[in-house]
N, C-alpha and C positions, 0 to 999 in steps of 0.2 A: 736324640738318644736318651734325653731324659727327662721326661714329661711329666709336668706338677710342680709344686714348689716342696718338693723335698731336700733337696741340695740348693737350695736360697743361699744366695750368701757364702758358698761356699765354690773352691776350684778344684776341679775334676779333672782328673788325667783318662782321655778314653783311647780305644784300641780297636781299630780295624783291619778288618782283612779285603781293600778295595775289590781282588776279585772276587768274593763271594757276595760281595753288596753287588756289582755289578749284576753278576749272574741272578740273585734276587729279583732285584728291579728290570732286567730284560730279559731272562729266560735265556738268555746266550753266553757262550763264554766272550768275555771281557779281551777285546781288540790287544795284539802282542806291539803295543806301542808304549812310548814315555810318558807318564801323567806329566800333562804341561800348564794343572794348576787345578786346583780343589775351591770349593764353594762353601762356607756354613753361614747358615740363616735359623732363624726361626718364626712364625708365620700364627695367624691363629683364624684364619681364613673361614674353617668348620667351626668356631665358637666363637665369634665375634668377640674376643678378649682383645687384653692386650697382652702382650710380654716383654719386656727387655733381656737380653742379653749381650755378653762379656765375649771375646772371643782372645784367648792368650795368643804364645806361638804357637804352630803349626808345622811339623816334620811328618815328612814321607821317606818309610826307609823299609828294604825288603827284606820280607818276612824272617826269622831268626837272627835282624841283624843287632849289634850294640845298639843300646837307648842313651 
């Protein structure tokens, strides 16, 4: 989600919306079932870098609800 070292060093709070990433990445609407668990990586596969990354907690909660 956030590519480069502009936010080095620092913790970001990001916001998605799983079914419209779905439908992105497959062209379908997004299965009417329970997310039974999330993945974050990062990779540098096309530029032969390196990167590390942090990964904080992680909450799934539907769309409008309390944070």
């Amino acid at each position: 989600l956030e590519p480069g070292p502009a936010h080095a060093g620092q913790w970001l709070e990001e916001r998605r919306d799983l079914a419209a990433d779905y439908r992105a990445a497959f062209g379908a609407a997004a299965p009417l079932h329970e997310v039974s668990g999330i993945a974050a990586g990062n990779d540098t596969d096309q530029t032969g870098g390196t990167a590390t990354a942090w990964f904080g907690d992680s909450r799934i909660a539907a769309a409008g609800s309390a944070k």
